[in-house]
PyMOL Python script that loads the backbone (N, CA, C, O; Angstrom):
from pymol import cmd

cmd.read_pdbstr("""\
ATOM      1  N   UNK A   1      97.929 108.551 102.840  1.00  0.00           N
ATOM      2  CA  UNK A   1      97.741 107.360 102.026  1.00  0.00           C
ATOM      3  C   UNK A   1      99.091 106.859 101.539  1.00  0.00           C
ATOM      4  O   UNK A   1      99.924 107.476 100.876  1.00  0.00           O
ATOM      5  N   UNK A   2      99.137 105.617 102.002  1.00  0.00           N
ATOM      6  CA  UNK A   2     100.977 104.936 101.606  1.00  0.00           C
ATOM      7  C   UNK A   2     100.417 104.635 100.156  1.00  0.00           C
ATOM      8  O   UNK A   2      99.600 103.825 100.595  1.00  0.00           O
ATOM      9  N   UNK A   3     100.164 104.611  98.726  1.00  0.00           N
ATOM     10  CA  UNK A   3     100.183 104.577  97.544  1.00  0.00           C
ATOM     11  C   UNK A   3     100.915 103.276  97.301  1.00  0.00           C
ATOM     12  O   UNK A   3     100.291 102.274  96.952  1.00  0.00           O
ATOM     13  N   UNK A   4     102.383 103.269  97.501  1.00  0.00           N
ATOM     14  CA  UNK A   4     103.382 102.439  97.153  1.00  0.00           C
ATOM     15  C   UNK A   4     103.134 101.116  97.367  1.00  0.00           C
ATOM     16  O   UNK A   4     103.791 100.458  96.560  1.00  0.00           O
ATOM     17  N   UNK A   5     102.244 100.181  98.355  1.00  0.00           N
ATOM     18  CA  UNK A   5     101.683  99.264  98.393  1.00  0.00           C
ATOM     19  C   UNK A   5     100.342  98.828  97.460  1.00  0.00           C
ATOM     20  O   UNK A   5     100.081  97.788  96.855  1.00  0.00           O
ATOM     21  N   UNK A   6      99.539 100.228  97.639  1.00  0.00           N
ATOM     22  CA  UNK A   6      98.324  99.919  96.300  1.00  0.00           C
ATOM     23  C   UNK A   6      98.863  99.925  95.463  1.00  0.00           C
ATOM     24  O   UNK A   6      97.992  99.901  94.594  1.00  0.00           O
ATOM     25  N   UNK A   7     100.341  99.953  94.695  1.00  0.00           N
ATOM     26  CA  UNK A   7     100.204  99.964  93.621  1.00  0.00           C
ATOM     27  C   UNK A   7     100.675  98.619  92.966  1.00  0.00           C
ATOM     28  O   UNK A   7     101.646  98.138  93.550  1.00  0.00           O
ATOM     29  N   UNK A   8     100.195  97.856  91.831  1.00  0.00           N
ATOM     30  CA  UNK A   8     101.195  96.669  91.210  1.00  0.00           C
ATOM     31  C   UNK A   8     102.431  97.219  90.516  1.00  0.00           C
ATOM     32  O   UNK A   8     102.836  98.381  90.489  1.00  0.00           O
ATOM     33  N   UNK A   9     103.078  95.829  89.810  1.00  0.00           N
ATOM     34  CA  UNK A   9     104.473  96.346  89.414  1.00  0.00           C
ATOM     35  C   UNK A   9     104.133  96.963  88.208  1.00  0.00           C
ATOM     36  O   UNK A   9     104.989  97.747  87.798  1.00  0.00           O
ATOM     37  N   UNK A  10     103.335  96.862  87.659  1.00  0.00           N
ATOM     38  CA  UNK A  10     103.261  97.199  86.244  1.00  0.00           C
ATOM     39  C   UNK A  10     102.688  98.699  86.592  1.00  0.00           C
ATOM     40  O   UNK A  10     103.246  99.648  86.040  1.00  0.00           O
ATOM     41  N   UNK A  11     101.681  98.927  87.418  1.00  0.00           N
ATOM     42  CA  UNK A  11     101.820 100.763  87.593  1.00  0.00           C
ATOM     43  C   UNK A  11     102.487 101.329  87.998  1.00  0.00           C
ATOM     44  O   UNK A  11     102.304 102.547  88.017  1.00  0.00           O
ATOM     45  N   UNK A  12     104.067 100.542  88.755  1.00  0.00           N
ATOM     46  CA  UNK A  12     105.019 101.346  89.303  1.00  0.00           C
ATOM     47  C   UNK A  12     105.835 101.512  87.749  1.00  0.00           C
ATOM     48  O   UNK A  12     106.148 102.615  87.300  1.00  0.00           O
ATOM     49  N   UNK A  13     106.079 100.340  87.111  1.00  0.00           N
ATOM     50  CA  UNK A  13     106.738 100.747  86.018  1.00  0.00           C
ATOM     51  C   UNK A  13     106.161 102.100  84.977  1.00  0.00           C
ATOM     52  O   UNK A  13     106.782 102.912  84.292  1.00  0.00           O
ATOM     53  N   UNK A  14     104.910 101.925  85.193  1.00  0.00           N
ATOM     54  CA  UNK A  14     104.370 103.283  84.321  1.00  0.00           C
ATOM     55  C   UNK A  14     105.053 104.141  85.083  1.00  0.00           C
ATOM     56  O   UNK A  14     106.067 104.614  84.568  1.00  0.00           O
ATOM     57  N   UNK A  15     104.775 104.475  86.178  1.00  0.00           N
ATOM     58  CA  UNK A  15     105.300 105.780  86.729  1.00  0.00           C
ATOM     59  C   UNK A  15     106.200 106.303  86.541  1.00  0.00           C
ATOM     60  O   UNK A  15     106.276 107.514  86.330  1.00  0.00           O
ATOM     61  N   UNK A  16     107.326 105.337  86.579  1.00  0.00           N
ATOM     62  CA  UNK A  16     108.678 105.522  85.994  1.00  0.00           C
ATOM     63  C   UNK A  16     108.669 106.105  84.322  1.00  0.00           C
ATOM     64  O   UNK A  16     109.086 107.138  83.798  1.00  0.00           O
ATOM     65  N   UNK A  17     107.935 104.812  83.778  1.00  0.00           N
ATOM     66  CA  UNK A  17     108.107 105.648  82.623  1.00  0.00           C
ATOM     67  C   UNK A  17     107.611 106.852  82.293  1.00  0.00           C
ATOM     68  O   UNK A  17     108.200 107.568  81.484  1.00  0.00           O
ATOM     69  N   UNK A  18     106.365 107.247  82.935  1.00  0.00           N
ATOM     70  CA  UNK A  18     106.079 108.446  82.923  1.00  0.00           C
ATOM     71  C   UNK A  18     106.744 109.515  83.182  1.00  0.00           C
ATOM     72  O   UNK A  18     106.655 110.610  82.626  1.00  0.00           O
ATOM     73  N   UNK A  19     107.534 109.137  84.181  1.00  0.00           N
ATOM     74  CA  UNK A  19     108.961 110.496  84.821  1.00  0.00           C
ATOM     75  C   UNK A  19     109.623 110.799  83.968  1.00  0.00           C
ATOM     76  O   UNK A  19     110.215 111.873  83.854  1.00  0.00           O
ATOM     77  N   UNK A  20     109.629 109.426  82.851  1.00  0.00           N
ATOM     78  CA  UNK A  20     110.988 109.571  81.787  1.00  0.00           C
ATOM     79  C   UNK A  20     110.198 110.441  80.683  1.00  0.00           C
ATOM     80  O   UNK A  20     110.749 110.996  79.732  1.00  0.00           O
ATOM     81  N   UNK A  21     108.950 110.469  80.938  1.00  0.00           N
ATOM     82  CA  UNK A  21     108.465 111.718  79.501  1.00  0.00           C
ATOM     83  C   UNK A  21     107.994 110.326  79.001  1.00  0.00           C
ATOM     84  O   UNK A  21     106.873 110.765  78.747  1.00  0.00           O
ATOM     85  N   UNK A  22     107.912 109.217  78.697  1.00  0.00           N
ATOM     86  CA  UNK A  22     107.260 108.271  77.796  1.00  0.00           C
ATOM     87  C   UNK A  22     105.456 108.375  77.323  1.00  0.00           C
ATOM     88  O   UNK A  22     104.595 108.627  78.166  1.00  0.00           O
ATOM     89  N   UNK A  23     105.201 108.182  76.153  1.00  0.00           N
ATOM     90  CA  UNK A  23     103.835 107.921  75.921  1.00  0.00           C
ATOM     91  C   UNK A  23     103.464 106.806  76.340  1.00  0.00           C
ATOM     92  O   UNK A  23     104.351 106.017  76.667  1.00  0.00           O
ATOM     93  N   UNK A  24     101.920 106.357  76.472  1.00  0.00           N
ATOM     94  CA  UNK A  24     101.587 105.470  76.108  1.00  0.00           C
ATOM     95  C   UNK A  24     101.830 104.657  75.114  1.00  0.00           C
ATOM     96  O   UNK A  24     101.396 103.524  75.320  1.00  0.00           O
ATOM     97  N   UNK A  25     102.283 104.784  74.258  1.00  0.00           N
ATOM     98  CA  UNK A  25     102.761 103.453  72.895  1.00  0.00           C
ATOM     99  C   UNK A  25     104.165 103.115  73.053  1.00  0.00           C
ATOM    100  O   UNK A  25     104.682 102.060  72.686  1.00  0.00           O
ATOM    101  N   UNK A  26     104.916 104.384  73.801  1.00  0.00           N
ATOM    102  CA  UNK A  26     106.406 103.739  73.985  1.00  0.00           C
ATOM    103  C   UNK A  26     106.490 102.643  75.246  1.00  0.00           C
ATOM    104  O   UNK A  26     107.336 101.757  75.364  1.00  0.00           O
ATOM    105  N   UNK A  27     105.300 102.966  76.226  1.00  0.00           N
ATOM    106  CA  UNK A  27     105.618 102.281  77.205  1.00  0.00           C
ATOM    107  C   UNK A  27     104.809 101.072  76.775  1.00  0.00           C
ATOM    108  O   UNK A  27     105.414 100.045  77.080  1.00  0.00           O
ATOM    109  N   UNK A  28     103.659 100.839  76.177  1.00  0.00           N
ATOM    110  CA  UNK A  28     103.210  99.587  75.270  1.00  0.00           C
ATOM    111  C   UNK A  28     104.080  98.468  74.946  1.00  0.00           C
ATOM    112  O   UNK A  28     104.119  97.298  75.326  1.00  0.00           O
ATOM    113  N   UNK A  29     104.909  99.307  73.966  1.00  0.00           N
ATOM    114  CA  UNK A  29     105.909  98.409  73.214  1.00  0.00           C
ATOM    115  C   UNK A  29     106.914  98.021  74.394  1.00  0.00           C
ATOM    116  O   UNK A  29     107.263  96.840  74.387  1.00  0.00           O
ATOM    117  N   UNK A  30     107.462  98.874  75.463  1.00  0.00           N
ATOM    118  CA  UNK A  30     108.779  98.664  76.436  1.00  0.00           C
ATOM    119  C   UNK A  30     108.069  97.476  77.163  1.00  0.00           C
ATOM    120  O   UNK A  30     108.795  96.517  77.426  1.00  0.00           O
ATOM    121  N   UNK A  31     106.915  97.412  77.480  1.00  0.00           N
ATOM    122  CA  UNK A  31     106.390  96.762  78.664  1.00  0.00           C
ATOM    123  C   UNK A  31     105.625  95.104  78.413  1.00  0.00           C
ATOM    124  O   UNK A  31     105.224  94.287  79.243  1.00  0.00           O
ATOM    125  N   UNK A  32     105.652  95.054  76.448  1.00  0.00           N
ATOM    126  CA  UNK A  32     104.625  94.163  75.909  1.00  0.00           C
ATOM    127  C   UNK A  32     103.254  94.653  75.955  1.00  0.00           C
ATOM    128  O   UNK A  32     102.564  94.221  75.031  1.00  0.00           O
ATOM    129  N   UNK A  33     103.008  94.979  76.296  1.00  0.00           N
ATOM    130  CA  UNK A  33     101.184  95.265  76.532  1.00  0.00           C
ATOM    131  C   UNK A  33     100.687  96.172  75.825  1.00  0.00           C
ATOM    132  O   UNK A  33     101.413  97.129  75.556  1.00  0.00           O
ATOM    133  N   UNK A  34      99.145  96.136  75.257  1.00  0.00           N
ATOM    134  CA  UNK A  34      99.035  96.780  74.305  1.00  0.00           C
ATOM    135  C   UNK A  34      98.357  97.975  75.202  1.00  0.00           C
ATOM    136  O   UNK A  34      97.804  97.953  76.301  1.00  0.00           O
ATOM    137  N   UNK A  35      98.692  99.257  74.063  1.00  0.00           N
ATOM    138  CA  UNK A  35      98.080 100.749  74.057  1.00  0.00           C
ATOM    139  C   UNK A  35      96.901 100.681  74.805  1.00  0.00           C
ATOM    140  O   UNK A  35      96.906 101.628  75.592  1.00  0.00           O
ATOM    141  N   UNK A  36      95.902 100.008  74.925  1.00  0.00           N
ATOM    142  CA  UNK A  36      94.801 100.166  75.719  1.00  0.00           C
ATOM    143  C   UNK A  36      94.713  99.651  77.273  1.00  0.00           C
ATOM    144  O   UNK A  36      94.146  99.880  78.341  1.00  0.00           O
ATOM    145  N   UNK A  37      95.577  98.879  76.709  1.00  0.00           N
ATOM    146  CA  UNK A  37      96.101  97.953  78.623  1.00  0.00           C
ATOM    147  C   UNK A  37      96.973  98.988  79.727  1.00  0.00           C
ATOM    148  O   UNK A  37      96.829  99.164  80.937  1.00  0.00           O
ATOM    149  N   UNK A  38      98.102  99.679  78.559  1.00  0.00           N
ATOM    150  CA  UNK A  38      98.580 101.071  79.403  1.00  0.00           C
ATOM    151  C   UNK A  38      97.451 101.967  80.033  1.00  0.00           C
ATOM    152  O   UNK A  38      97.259 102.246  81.216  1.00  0.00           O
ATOM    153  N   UNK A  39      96.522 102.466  78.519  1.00  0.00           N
ATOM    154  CA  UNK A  39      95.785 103.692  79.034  1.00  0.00           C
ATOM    155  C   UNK A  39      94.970 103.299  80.099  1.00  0.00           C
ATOM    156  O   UNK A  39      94.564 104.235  80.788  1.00  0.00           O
ATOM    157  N   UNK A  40      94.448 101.639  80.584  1.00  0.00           N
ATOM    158  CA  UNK A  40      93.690 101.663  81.708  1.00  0.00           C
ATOM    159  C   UNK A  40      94.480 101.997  82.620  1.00  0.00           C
ATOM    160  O   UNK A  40      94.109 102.891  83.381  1.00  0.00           O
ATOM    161  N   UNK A  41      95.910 101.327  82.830  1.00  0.00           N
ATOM    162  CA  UNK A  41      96.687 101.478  84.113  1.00  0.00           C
ATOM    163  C   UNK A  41      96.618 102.875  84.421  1.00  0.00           C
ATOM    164  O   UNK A  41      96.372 103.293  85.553  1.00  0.00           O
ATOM    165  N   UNK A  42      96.942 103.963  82.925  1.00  0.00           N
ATOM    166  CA  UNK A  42      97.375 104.996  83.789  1.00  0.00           C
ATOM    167  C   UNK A  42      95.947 105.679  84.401  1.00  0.00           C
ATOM    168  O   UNK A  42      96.091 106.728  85.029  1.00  0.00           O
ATOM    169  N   UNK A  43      94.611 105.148  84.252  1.00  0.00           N
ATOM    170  CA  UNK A  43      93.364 105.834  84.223  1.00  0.00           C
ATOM    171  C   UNK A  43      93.274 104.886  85.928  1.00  0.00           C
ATOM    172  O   UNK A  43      92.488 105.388  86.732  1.00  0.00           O
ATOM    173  N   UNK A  44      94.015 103.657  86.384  1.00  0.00           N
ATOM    174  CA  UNK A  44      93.747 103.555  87.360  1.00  0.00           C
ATOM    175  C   UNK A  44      94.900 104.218  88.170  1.00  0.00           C
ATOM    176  O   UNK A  44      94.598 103.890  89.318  1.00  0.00           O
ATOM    177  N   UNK A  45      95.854 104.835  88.245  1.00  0.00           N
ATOM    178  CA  UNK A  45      96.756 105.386  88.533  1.00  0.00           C
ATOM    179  C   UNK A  45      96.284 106.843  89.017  1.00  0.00           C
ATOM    180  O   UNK A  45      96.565 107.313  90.119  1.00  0.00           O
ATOM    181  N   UNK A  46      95.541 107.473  88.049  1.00  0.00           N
ATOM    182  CA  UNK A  46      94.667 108.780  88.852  1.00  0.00           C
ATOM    183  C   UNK A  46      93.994 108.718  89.812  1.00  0.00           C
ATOM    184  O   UNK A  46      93.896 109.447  90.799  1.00  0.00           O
ATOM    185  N   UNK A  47      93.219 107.270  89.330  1.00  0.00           N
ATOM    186  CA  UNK A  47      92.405 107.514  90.544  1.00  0.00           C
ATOM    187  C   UNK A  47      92.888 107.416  91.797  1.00  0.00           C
ATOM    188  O   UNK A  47      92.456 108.087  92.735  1.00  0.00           O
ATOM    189  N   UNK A  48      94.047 106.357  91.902  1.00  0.00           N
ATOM    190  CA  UNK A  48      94.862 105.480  92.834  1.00  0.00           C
ATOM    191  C   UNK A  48      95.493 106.527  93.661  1.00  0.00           C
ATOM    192  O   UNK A  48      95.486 106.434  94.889  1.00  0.00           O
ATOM    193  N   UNK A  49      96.225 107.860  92.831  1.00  0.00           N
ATOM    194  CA  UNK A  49      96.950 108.745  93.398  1.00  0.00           C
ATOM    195  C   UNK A  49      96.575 110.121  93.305  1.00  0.00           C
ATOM    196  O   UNK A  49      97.361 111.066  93.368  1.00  0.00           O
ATOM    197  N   UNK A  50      95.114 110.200  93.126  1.00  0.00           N
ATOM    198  CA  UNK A  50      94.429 111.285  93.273  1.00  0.00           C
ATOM    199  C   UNK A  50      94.399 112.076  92.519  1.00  0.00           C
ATOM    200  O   UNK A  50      93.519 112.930  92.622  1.00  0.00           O
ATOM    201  N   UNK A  51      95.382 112.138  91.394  1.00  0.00           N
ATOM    202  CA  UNK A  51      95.725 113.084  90.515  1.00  0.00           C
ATOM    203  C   UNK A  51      94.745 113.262  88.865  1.00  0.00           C
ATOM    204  O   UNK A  51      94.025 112.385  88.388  1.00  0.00           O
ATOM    205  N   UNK A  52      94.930 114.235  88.442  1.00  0.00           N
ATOM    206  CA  UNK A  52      94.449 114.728  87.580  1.00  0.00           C
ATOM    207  C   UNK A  52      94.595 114.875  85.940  1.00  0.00           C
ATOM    208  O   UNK A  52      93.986 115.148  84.905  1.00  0.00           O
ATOM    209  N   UNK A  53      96.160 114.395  86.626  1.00  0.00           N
ATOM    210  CA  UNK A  53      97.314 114.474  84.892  1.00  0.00           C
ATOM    211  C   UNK A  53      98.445 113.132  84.766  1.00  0.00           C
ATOM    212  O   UNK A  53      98.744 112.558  85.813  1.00  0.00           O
ATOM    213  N   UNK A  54      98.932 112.757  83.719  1.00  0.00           N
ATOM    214  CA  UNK A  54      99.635 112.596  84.057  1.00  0.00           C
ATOM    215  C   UNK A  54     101.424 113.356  84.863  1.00  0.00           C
ATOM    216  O   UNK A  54     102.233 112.685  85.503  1.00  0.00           O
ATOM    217  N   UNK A  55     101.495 114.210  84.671  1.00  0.00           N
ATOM    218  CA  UNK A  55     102.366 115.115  85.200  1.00  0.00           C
ATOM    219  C   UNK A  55     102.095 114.613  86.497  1.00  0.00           C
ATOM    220  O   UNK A  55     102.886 113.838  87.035  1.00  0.00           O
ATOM    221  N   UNK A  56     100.880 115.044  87.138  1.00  0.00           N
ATOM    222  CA  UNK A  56     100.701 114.751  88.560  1.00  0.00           C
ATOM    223  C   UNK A  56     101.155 113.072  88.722  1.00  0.00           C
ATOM    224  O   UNK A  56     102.259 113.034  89.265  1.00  0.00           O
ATOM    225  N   UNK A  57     100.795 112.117  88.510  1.00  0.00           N
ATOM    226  CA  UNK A  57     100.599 110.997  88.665  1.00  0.00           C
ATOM    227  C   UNK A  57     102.318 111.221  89.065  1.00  0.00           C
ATOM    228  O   UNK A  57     102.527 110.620  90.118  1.00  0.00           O
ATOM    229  N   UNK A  58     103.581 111.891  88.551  1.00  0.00           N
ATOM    230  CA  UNK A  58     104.771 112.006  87.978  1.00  0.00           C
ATOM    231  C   UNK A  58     104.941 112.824  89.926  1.00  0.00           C
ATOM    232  O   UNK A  58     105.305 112.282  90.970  1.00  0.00           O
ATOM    233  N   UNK A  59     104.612 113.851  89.724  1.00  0.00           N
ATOM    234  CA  UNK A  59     104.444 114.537  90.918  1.00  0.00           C
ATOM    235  C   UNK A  59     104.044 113.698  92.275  1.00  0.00           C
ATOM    236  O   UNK A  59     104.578 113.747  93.383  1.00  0.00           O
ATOM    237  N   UNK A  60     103.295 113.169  91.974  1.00  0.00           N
ATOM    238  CA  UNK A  60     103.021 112.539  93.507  1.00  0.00           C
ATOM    239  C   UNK A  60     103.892 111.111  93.367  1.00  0.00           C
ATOM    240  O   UNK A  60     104.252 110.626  94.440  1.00  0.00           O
ATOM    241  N   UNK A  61     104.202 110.511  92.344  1.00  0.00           N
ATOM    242  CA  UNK A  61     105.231 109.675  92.387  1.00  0.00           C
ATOM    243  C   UNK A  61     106.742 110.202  93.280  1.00  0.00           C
ATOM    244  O   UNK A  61     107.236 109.625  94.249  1.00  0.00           O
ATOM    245  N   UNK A  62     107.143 111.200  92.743  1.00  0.00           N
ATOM    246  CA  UNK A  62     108.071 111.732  93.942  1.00  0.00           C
ATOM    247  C   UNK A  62     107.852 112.195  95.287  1.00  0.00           C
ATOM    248  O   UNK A  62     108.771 112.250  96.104  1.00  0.00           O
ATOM    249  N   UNK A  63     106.466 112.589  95.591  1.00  0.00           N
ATOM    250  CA  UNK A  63     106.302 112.857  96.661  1.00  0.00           C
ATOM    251  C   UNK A  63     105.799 111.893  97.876  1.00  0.00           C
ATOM    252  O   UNK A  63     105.468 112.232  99.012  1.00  0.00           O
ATOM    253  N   UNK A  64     105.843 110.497  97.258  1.00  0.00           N
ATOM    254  CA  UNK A  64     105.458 109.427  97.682  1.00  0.00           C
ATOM    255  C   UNK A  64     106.988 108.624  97.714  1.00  0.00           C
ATOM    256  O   UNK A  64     107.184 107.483  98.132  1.00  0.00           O
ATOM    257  N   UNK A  65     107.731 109.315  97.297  1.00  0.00           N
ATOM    258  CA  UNK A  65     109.248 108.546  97.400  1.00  0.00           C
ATOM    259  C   UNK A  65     109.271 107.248  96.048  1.00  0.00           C
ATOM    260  O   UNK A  65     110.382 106.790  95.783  1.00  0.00           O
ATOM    261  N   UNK A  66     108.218 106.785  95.362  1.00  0.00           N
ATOM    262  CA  UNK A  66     108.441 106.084  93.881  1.00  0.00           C
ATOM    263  C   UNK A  66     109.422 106.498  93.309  1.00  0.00           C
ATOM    264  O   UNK A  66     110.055 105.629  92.710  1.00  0.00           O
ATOM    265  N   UNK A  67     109.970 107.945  93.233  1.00  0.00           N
ATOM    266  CA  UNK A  67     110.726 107.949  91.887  1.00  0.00           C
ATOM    267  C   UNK A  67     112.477 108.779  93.264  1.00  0.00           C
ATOM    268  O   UNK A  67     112.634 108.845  94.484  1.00  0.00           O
ATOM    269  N   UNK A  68     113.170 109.119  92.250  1.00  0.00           N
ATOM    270  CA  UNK A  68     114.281 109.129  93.178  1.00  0.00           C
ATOM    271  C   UNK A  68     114.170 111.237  92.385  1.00  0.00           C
ATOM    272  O   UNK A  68     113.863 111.710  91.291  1.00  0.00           O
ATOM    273  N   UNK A  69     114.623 111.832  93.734  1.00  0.00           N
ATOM    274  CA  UNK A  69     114.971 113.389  92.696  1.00  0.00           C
ATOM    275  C   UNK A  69     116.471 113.497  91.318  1.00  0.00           C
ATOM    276  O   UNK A  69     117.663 113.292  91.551  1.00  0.00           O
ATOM    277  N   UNK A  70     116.129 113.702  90.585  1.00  0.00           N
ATOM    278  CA  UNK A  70     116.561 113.941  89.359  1.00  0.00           C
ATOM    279  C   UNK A  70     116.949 112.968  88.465  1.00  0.00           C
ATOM    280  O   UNK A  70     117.949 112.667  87.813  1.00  0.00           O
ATOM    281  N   UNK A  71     115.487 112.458  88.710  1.00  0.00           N
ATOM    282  CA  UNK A  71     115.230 110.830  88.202  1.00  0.00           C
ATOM    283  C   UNK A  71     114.188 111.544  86.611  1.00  0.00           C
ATOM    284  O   UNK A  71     113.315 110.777  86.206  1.00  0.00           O
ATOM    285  N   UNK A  72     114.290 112.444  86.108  1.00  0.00           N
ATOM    286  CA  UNK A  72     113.649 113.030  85.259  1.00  0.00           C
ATOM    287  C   UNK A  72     115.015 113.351  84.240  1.00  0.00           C
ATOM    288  O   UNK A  72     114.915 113.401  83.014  1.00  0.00           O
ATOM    289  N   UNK A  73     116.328 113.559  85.006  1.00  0.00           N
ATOM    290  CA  UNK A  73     117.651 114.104  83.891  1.00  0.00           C
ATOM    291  C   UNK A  73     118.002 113.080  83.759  1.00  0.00           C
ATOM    292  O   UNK A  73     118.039 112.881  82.545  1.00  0.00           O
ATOM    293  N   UNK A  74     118.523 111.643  84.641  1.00  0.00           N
ATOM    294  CA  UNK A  74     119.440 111.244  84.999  1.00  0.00           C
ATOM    295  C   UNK A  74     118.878 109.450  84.331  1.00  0.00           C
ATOM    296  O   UNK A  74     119.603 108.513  83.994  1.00  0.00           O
ATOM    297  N   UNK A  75     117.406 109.537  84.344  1.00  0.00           N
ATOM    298  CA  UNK A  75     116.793 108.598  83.884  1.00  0.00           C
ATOM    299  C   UNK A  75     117.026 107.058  85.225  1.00  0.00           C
ATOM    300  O   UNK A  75     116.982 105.862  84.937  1.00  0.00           O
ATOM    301  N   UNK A  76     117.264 107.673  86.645  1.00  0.00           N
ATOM    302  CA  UNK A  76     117.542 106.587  87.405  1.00  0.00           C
ATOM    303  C   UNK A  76     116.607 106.875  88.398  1.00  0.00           C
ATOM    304  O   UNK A  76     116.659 107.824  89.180  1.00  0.00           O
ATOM    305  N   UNK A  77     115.882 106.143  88.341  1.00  0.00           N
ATOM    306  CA  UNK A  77     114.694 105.871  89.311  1.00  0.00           C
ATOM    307  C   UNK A  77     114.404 104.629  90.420  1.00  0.00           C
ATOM    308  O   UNK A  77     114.682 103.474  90.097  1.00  0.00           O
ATOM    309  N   UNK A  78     113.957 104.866  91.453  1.00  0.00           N
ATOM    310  CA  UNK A  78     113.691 104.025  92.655  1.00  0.00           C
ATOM    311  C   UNK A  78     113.150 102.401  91.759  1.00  0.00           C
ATOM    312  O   UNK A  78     112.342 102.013  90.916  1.00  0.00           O
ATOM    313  N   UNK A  79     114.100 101.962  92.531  1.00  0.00           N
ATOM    314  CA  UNK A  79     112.956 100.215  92.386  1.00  0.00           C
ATOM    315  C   UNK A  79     114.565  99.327  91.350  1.00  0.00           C
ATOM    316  O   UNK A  79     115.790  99.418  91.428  1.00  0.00           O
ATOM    317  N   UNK A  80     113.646  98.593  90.538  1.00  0.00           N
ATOM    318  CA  UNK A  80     114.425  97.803  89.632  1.00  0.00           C
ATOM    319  C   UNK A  80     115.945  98.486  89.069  1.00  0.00           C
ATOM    320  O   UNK A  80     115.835  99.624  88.613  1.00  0.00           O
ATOM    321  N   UNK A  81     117.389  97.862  89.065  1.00  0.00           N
ATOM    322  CA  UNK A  81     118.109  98.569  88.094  1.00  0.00           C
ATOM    323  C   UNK A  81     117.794  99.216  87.017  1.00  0.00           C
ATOM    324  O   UNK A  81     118.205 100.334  86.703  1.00  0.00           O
ATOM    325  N   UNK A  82     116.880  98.368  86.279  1.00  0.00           N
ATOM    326  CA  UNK A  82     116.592  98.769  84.656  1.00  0.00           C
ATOM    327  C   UNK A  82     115.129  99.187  85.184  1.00  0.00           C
ATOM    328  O   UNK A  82     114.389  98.295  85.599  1.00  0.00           O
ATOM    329  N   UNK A  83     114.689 100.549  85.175  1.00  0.00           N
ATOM    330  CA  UNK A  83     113.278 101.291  85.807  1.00  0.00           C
ATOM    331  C   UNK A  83     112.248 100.436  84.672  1.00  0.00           C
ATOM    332  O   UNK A  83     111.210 100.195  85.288  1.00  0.00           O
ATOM    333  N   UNK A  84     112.170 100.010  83.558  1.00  0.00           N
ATOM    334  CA  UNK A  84     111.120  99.220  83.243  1.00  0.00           C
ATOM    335  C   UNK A  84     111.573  97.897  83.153  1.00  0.00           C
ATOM    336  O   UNK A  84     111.055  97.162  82.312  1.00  0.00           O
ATOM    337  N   UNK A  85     112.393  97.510  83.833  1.00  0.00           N
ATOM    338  CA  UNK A  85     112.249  95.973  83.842  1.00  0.00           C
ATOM    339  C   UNK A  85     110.897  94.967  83.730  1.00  0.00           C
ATOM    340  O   UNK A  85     109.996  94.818  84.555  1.00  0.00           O
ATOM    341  N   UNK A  86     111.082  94.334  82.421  1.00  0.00           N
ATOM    342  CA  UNK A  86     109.709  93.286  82.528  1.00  0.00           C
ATOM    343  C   UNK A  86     108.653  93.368  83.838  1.00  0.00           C
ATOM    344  O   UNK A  86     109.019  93.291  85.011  1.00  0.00           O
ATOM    345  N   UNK A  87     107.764  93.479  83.546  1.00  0.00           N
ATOM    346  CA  UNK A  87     106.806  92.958  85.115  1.00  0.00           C
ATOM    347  C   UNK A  87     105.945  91.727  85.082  1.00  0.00           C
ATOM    348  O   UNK A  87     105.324  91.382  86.087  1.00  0.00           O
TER     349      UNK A  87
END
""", "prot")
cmd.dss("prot")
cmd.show_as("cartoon", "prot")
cmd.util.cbc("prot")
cmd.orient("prot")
């Protein structure tokens, strides 16, 4: 399953932020959108990428090539310069 096409920009930006350790309310406020608009994305994001957690969602983001390796220390991740750039 190529993932990286099902996904919009705004669940790639979760992902990212998810790599970075972010909650839901930090990525709320980073992204504009409110706390409940995140928690659907990331609830369609499980389903989207099979996963169970967010951790996983984080996990198969790298294993799908979304995020870049040591994009968890380094805070530099695949896609936009700025990994939550507006969407």
């Amino acid at each position: 399953m190529k993932c990286e096409a099902a996904l919009s920009d705004i669940e790639l930006a979760i992902v990212r932020a998810l790599a970075q350790g972010m909650q839901s309310k930090e990525i709320a406020t980073i992204l504009d959108r409110s706390r409940p608009t995140i928690e659907f994305h990331v609830r369609m994001l499980l389903a989207k990428m099979q996963a169970r957690s967010r951790a996983q969602i984080v996990a198969r983001g790298f294993e799908l090539g979304l995020l870049a390796e040591g994009a968890r220390d380094s805070g530099q991740l695949i896609g936009d310069a700025d990994p939550l750039a507006r969407v």
